[in-house]
DOVEXDREN-625869 format. One record per atom (N, C-alpha, C): x, y, z; residue number from 1; atom name. Coordinates in steps of 0.001 Angstrom, whole numbers, plus 500000, padded with zeros to 6 digits. Layout:
N
X_Y_Z_NUM_CA .
...
END
This chain:
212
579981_289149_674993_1_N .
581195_289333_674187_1_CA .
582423_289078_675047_1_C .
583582_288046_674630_2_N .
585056_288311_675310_2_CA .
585306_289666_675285_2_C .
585561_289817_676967_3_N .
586746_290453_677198_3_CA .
588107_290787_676790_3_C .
588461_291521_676516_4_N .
590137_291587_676085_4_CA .
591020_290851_677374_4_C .
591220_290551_678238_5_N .
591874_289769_678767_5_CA .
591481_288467_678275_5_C .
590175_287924_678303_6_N .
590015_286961_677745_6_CA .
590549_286351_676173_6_C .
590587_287429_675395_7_N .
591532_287353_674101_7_CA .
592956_287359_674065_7_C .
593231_288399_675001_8_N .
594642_288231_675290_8_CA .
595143_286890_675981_8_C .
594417_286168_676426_9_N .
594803_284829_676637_9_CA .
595037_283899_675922_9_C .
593858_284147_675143_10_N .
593826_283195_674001_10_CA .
594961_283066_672978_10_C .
595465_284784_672887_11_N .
596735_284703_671756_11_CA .
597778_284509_672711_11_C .
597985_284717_673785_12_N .
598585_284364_674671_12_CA .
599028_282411_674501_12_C .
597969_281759_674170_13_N .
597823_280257_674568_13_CA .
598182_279798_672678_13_C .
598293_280628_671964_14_N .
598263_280535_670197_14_CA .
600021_280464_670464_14_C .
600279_281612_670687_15_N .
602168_281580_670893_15_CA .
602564_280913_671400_15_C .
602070_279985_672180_16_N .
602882_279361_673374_16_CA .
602957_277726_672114_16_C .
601463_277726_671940_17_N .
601238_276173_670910_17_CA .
602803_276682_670002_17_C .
602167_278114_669046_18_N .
603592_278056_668251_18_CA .
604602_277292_668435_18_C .
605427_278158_669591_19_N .
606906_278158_670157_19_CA .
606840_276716_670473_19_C .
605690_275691_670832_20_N .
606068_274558_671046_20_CA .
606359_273529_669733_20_C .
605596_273618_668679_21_N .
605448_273314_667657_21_CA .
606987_273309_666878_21_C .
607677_274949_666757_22_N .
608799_275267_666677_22_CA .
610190_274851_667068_22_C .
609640_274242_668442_23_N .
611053_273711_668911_23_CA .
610706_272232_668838_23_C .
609844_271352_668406_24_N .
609414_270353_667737_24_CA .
610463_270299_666525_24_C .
609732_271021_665779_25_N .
610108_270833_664041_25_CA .
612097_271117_664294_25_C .
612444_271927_665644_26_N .
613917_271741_665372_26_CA .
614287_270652_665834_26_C .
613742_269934_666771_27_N .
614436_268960_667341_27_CA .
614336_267649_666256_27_C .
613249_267717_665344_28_N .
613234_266710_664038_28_CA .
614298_267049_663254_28_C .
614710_267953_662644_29_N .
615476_268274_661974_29_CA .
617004_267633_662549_29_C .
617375_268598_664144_30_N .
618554_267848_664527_30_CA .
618592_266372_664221_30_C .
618056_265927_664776_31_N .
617563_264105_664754_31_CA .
617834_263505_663515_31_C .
617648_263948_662203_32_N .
617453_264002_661015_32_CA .
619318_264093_660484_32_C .
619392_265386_660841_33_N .
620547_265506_660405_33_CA .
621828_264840_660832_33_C .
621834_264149_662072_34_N .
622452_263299_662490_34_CA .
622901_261925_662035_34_C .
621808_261630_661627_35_N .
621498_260683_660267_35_CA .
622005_260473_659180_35_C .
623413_259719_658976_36_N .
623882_259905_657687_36_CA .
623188_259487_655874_36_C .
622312_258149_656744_37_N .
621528_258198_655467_37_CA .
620179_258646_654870_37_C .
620060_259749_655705_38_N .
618492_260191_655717_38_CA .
618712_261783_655017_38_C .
618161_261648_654190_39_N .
618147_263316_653252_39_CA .
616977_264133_654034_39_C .
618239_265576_654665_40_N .
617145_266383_655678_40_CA .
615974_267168_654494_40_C .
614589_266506_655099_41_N .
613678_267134_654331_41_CA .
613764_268761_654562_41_C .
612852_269359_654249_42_N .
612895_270918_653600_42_CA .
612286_271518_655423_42_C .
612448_272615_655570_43_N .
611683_272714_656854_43_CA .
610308_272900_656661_43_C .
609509_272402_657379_44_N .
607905_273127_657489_44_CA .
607262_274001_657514_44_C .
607041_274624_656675_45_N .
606454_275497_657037_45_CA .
605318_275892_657989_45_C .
604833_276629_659032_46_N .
604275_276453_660012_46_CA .
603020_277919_659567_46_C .
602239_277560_659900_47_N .
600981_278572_659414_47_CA .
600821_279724_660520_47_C .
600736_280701_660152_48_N .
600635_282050_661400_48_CA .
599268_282088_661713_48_C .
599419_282743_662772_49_N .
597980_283001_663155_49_CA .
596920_283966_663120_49_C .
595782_283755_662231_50_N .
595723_285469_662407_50_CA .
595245_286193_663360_50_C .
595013_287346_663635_51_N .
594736_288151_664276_51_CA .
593491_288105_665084_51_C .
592825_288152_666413_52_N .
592044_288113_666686_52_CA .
590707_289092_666666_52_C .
589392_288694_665800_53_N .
588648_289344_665493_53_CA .
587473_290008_666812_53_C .
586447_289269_666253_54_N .
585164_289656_666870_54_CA .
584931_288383_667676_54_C .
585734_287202_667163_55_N .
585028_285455_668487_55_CA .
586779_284918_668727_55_C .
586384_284626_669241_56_N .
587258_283576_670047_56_CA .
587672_282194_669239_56_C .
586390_282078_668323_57_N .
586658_280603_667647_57_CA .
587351_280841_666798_57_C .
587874_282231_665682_58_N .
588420_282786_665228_58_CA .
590288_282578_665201_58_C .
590380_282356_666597_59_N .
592028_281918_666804_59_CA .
591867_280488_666781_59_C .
591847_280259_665612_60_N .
592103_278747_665410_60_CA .
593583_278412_664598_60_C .
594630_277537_664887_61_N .
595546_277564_664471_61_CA .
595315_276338_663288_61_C .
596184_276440_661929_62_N .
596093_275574_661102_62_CA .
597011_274448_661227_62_C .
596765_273376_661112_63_N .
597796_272014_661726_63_CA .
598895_272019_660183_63_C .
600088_271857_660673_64_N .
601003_271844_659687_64_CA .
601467_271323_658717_64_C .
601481_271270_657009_65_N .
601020_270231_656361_65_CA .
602264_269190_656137_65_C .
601520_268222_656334_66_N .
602488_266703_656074_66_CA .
602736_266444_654619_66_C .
603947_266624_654587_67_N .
604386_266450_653366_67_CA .
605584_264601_653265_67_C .
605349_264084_652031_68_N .
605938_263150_652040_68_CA .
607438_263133_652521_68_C .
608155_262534_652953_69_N .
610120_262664_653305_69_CA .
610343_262072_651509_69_C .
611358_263131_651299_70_N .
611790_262769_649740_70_CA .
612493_261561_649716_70_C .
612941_261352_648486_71_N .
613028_259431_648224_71_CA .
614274_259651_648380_71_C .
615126_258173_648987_72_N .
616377_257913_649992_72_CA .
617339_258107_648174_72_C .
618480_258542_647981_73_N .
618816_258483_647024_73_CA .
619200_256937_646511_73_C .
619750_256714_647601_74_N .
620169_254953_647129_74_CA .
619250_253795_646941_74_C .
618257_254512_647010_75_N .
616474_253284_646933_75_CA .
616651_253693_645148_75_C .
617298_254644_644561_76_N .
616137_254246_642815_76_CA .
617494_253004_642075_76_C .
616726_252784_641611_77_N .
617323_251109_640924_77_CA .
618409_251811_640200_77_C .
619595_251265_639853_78_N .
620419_251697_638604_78_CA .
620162_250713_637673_78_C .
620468_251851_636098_79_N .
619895_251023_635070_79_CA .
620981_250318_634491_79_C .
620854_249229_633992_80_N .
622306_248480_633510_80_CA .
622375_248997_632480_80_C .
623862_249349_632459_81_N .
624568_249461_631308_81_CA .
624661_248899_630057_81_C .
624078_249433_628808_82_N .
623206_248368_627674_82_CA .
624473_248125_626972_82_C .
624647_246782_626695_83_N .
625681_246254_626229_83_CA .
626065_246486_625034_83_C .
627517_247001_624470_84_N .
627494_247357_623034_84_CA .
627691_246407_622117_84_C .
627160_246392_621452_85_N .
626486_245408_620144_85_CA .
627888_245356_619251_85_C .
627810_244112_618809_86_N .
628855_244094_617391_86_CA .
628608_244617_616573_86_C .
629275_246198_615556_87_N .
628885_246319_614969_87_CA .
629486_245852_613304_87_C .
629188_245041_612435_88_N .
629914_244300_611353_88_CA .
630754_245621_610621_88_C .
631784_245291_609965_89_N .
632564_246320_609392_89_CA .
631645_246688_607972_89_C .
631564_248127_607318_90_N .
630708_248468_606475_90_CA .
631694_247841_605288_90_C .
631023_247607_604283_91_N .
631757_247684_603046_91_CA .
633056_248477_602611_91_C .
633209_249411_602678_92_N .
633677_250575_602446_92_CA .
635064_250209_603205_92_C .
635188_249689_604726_93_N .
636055_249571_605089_93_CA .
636393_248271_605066_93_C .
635745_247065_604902_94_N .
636632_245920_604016_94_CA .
636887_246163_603222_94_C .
636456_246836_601548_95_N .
637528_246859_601012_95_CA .
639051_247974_600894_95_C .
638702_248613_602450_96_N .
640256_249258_602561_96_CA .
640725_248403_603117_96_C .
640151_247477_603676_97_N .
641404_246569_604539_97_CA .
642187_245527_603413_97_C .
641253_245096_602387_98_N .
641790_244367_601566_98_CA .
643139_244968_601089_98_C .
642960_246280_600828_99_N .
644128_246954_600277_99_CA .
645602_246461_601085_99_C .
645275_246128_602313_100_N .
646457_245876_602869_100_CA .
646883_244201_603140_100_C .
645732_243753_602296_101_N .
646454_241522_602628_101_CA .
647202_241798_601517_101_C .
647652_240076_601396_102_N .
648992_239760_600812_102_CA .
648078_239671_599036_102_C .
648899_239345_597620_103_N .
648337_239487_597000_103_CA .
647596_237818_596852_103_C .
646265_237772_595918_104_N .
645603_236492_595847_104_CA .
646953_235624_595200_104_C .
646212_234188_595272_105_N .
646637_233269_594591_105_CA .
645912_232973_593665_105_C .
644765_233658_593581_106_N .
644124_233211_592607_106_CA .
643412_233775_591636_106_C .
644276_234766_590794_107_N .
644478_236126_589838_107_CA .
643244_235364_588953_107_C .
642735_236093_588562_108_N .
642058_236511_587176_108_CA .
640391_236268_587795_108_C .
639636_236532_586621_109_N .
637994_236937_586561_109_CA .
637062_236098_585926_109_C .
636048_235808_586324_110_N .
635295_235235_585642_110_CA .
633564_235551_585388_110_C .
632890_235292_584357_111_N .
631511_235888_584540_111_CA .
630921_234293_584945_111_C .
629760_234656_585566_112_N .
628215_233785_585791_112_CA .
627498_234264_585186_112_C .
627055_233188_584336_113_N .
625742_233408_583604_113_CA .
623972_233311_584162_113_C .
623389_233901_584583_114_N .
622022_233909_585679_114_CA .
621090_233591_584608_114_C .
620201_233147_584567_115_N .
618392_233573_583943_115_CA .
618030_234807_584275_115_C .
617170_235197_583144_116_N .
616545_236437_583608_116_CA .
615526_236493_582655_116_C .
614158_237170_583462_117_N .
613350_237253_582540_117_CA .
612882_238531_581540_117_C .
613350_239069_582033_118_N .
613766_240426_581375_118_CA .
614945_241521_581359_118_C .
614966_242322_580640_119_N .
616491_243118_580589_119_CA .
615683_244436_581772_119_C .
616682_244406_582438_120_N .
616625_245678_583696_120_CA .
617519_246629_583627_120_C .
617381_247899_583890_121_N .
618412_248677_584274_121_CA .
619903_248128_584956_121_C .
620782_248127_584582_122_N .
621774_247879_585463_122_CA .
622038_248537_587128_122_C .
621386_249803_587149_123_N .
621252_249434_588597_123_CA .
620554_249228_589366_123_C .
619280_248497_588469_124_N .
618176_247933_589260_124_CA .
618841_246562_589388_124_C .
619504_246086_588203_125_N .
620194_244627_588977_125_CA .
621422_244981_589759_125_C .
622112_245511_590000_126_N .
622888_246015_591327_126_CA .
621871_245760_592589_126_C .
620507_246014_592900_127_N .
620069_246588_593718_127_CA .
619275_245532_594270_127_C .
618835_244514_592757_128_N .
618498_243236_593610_128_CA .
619500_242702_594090_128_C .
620561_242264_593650_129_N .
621965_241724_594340_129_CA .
622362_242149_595216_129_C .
621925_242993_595647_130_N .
622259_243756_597468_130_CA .
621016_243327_597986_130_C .
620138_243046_597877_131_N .
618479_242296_598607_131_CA .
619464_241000_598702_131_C .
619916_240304_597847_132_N .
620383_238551_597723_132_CA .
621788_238640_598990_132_C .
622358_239941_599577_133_N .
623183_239467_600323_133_CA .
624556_239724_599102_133_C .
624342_240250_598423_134_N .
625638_239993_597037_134_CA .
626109_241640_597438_134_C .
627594_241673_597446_135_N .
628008_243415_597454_135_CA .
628174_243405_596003_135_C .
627314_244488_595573_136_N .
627552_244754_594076_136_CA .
628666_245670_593717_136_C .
629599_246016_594661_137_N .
630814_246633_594334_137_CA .
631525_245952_593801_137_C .
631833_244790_594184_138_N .
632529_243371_593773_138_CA .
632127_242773_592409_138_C .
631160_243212_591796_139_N .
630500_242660_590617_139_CA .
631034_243801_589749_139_C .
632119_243468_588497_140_N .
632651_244216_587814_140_CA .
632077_244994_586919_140_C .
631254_243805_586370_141_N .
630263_244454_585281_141_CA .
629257_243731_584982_141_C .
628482_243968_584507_142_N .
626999_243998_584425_142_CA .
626733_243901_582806_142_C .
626396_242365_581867_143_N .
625271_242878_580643_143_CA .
624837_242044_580612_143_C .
623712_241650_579123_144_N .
623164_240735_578658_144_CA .
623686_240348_577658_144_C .
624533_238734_577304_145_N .
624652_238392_576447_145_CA .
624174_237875_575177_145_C .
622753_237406_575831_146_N .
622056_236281_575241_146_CA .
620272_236815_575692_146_C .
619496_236217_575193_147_N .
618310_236613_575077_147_CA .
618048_235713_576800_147_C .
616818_236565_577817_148_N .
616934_236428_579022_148_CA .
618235_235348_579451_148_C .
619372_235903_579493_149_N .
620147_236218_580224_149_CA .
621231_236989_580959_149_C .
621714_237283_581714_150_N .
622517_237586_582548_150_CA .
623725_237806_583053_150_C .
625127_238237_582729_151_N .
625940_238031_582811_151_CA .
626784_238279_583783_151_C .
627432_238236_584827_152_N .
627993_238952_586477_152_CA .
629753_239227_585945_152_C .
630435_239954_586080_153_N .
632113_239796_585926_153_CA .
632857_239814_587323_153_C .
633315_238636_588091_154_N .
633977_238856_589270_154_CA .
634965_238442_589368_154_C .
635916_238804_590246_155_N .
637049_238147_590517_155_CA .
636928_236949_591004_155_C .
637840_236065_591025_156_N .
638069_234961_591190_156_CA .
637968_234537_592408_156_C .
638713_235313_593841_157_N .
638172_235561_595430_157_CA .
636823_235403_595449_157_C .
635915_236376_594794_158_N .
634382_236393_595109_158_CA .
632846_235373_594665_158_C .
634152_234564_593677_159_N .
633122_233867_593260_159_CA .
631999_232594_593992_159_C .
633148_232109_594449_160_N .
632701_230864_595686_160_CA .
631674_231384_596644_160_C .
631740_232851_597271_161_N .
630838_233522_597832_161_CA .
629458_233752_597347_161_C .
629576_234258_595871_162_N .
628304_234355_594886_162_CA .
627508_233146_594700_162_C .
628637_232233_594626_163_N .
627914_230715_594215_163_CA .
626878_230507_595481_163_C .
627427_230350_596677_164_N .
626535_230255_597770_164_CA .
625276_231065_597521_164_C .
625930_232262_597874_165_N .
624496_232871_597775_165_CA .
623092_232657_597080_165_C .
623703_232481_595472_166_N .
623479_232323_594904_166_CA .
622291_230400_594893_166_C .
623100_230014_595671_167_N .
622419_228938_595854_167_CA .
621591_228646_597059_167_C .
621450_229420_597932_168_N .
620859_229656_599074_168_CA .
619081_230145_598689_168_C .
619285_230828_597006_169_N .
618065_231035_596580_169_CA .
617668_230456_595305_169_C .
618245_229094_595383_170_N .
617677_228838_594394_170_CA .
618065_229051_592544_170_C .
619207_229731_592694_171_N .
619145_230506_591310_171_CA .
620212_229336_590689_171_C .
619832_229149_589342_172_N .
620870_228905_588704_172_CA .
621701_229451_587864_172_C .
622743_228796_587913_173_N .
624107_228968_586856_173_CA .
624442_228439_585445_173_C .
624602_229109_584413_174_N .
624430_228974_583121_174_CA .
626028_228158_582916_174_C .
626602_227331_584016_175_N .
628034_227121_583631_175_CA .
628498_226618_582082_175_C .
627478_226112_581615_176_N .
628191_226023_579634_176_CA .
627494_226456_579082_176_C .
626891_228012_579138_177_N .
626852_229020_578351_177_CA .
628592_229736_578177_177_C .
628441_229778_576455_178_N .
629721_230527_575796_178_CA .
629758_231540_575578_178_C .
629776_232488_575591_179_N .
629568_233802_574697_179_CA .
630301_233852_573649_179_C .
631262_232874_573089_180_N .
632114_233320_571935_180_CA .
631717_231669_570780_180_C .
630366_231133_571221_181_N .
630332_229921_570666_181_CA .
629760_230810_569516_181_C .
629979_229984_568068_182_N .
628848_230712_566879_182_CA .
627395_230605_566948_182_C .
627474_229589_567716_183_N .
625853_229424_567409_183_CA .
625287_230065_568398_183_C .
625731_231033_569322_184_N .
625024_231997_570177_184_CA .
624770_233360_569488_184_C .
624888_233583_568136_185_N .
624791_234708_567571_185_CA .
623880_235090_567082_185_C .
622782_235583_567665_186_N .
621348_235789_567083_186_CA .
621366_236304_566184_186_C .
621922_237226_565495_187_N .
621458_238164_564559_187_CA .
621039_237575_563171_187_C .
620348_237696_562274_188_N .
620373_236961_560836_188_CA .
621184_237484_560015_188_C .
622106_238591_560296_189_N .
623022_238852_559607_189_CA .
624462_238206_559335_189_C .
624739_237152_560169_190_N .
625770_236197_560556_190_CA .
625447_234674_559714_190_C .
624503_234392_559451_191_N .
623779_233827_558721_191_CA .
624735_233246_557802_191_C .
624745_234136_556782_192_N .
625621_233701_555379_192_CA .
627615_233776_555974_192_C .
627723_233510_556990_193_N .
629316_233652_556839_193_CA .
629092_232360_557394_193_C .
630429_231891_556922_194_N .
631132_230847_557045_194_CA .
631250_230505_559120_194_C .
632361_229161_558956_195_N .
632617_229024_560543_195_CA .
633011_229698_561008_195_C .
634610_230132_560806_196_N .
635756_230858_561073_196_CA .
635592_232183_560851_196_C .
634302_233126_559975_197_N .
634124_234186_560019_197_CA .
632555_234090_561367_197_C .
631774_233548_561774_198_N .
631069_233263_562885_198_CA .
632131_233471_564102_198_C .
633185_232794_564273_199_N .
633556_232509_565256_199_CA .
634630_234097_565245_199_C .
634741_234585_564665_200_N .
635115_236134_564389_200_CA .
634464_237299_565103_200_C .
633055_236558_564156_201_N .
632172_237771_565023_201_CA .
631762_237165_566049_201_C .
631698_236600_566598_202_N .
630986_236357_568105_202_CA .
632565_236719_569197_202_C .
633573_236757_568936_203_N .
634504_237313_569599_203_CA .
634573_238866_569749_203_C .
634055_239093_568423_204_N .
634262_240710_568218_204_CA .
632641_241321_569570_204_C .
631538_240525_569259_205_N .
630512_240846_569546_205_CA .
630479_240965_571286_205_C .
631349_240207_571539_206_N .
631724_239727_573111_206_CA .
632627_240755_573850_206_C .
633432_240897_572577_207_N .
634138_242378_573161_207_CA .
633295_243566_573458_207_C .
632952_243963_572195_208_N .
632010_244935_572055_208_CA .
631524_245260_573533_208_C .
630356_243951_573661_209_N .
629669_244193_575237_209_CA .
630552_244258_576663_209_C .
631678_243749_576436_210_N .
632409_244095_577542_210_CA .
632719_245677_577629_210_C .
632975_246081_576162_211_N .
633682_247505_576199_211_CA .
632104_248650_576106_211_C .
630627_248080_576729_212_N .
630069_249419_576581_212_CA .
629351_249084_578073_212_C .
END
């Protein structure tokens, strides 16, 4: 069995490793900190020793753990600045801006006559005309004059716009459809009147649909 002098050496020879170890890890640090571009890592922690038992092999010191040096701050990439996008003005605020141009030159309204193959809700046709690229705010009014067809009411500004569109898919334009001709008057009740009472009611009938 060791002797106690013999142990006492041993922890004797444990402190000494310490204290060398110790003034190691300071002299890294100074070194470190001197360093303007080097971020002083954390200190080490250094493992104690324990106590000496029953052996000698017992004072074994633990080697100190290596830990990575944290990342240089000026090594991570900067991210570019994501460029801000055009964003188009909403509806809502072209037509406040309109509020403030000069007035048109080119006053008054007109309808387009479309095909259609059936009668829709009016704001289901609003709703395709916003699919076509068409602002249906701009579209005054909305009926059916005539059996599948269609009628649009716009100002005079918007029309040239509609036409495009309008032709971009294909659609056509009823341009000599009348609504106030007599012979657009389906009903068989119109039948027995004369020209000039035809051409009466198909004015009256034209109103009518404007006014519901």
């Amino acid at each position: 069995m060791p002797t106690v002098k013999q142990l006492q050496a041993e922890l004797a020879a444990a402190k000494a490793e310490i204290n060398r170890l110790q003034q190691q890890n300071a002299s890294l640090l100074e070194q470190l900190a001197q360093s303007p571009s080097t971020t002083v890592p954390k200190r080490v922690p250094i493992a104690t020793v324990p106590r000496p038992h029953a052996s000698p092999s017992s004072l074994q010191l633990k080697p100190p753990t290596k830990r990575p040096p944290p990342p240089e701050l000026g090594s991570a990439p900067l991210q570019k600045a994501s460029k801000s996008k055009y964003a188009p003005p909403l509806p809502s605020q072209t037509a406040a801006a309109r509020t403030f141009s000069p007035p048109s030159t080119n006053q008054g309204f007109k309808y387009l006559y479309l095909p259609i193959q059936r009668r829709l809700p009016i704001r289901q046709i609003r709703s395709l005309l916003r699919r076509l690229h068409i602002n249906s705010n701009r579209v005054l009014d909305i009926h059916y004059p005539d059996r599948h067809l269609v009628a649009l009411l716009l100002h005079n500004d918007y029309e040239a716009e509609v036409r495009s569109q309008l032709e971009k898919f294909e659609i056509p334009i009823h341009d000599d459809y009348d609504p106030m001709d007599p012979n657009n008057l389906r009903n068989p009740y119109y039948d027995d009147f004369n020209q000039d009472e035809k051409e009466c009611a198909a004015w009256s009938v034209f109103t009518q649909r404007r006014c519901t």
